[in-house]
N, CA, C and O atoms as CSV, one atom per row, in Angstrom:
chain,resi,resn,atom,element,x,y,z
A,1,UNK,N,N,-10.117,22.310,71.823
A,1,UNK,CA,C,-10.115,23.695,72.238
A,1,UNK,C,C,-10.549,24.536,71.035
A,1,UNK,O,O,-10.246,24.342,69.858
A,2,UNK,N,N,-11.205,25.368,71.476
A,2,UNK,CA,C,-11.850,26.636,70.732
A,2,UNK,C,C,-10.869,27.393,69.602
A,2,UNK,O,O,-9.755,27.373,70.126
A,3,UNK,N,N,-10.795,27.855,68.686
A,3,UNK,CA,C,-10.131,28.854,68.335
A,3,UNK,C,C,-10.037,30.098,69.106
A,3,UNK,O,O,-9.003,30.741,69.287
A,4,UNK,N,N,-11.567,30.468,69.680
A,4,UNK,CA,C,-11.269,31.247,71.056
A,4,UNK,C,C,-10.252,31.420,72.079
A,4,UNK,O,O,-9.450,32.305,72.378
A,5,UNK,N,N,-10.608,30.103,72.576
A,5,UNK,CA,C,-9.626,29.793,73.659
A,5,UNK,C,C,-7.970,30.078,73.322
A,5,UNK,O,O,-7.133,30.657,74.015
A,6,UNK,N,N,-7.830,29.400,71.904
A,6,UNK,CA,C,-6.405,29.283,71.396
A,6,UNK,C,C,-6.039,30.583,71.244
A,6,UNK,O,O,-4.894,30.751,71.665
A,7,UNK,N,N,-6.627,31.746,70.743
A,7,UNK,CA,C,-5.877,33.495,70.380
A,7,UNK,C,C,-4.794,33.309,71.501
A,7,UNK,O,O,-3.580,33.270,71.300
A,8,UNK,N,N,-5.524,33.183,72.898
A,8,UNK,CA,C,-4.879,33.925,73.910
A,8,UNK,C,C,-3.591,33.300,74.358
A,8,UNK,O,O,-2.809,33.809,75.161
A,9,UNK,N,N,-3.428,31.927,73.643
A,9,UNK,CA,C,-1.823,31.376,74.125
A,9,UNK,C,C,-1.192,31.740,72.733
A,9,UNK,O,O,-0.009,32.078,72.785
A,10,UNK,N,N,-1.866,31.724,71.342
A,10,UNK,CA,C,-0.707,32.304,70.460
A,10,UNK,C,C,-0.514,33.030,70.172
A,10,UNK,O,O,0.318,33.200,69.281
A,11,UNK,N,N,-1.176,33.966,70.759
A,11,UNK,CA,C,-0.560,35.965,70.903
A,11,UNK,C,C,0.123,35.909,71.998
A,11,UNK,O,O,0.842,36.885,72.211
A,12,UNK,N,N,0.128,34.897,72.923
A,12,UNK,CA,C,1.312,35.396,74.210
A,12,UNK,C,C,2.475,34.587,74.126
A,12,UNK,O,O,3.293,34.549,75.044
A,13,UNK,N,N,2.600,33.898,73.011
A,13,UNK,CA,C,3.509,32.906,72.484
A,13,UNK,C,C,3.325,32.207,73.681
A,13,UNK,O,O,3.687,32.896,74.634
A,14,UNK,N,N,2.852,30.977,74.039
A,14,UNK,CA,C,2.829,29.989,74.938
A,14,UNK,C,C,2.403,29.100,74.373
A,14,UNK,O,O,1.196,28.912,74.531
A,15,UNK,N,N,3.096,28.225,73.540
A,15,UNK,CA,C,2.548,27.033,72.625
A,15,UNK,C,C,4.646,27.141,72.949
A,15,UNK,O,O,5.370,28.027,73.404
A,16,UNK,N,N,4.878,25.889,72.475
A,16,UNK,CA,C,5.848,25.230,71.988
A,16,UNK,C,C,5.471,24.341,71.163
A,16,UNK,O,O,4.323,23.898,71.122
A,17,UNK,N,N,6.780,23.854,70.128
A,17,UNK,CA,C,6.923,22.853,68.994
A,17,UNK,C,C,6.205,21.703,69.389
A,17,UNK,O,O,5.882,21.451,70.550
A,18,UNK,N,N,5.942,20.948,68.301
A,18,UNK,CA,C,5.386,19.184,68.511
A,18,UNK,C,C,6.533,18.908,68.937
A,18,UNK,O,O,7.369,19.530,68.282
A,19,UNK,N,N,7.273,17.869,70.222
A,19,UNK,CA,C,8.307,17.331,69.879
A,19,UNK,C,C,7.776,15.730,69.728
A,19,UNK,O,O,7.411,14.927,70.586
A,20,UNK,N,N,7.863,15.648,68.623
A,20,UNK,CA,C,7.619,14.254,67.844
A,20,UNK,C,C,8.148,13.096,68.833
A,20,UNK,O,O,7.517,12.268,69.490
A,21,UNK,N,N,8.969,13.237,68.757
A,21,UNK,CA,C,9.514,11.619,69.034
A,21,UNK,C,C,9.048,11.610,70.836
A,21,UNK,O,O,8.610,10.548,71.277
A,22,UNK,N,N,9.155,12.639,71.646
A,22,UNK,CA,C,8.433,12.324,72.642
A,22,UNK,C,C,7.285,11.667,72.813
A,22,UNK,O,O,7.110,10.715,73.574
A,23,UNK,N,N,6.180,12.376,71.824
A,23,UNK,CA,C,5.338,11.379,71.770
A,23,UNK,C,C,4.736,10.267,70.892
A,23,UNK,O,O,3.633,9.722,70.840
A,24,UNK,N,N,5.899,10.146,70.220
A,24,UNK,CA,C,6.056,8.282,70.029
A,24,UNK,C,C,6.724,8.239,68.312
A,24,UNK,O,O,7.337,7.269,67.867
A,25,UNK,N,N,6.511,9.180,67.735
A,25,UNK,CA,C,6.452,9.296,66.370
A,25,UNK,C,C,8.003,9.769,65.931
A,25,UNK,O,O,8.731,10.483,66.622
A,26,UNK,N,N,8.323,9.223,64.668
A,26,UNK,CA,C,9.500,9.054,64.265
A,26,UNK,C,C,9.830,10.276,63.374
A,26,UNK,O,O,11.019,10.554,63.212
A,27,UNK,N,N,9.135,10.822,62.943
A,27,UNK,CA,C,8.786,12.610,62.267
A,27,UNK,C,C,8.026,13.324,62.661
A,27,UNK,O,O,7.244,12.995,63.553
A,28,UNK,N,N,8.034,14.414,62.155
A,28,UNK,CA,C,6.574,15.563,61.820
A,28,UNK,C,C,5.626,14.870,61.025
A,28,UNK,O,O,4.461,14.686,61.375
A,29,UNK,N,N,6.136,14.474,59.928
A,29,UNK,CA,C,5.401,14.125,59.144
A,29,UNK,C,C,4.472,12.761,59.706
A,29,UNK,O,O,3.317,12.645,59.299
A,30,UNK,N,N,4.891,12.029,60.396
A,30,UNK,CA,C,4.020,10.614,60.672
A,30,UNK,C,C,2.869,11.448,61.849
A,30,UNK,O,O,1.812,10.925,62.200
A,31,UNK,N,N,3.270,12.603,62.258
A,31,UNK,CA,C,2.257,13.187,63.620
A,31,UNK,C,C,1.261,13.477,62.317
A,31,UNK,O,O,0.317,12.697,62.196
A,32,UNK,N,N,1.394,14.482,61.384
A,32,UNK,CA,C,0.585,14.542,60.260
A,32,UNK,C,C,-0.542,13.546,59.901
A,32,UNK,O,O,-1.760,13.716,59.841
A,33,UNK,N,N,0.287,12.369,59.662
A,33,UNK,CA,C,-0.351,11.368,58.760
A,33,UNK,C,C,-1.346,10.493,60.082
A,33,UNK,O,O,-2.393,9.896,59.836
A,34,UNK,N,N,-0.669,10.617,61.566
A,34,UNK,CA,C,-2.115,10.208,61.665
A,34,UNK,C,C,-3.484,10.738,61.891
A,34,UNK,O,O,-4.487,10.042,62.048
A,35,UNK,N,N,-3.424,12.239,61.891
A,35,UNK,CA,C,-4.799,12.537,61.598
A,35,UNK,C,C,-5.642,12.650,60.460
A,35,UNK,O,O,-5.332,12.691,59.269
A,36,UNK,N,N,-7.003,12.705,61.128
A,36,UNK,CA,C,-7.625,12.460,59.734
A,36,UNK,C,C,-7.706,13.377,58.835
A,36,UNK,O,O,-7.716,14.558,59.181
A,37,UNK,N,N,-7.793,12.928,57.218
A,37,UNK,CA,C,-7.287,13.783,55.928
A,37,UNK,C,C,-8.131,15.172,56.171
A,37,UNK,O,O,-9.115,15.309,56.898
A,38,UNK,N,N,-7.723,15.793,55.667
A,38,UNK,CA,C,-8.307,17.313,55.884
A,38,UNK,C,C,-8.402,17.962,57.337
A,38,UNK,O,O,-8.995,19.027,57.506
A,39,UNK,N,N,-7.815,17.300,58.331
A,39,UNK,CA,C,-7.855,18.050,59.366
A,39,UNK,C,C,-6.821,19.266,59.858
A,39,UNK,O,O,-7.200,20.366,60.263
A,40,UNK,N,N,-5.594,18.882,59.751
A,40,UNK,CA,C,-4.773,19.719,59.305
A,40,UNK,C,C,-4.238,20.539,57.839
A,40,UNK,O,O,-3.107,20.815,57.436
A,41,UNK,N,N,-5.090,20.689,57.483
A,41,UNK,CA,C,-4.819,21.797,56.376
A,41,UNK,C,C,-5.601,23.096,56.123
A,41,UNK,O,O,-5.259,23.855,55.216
């Protein structure tokens, strides 16, 4: 998704948290580590 697209759900607050372990991961931090380096920062 666009940064476009994205304004309009995080100015209307409609995002919620990662919840990690739902989808499979044992932290925040391991959701981190599996994308690739520099993508999240």
């Amino acid at each position: 998704m666009s940064i476009e697209d994205e304004y309009a759900y995080i100015v209307n607050e409609r995002l919620a948290p990662v919840d990690f372990k739902a989808a499979g991961y044992p932290n925040l931090q391991a959701v981190y580590d599996a994308y690739i380096p520099g993508v999240n920062s």
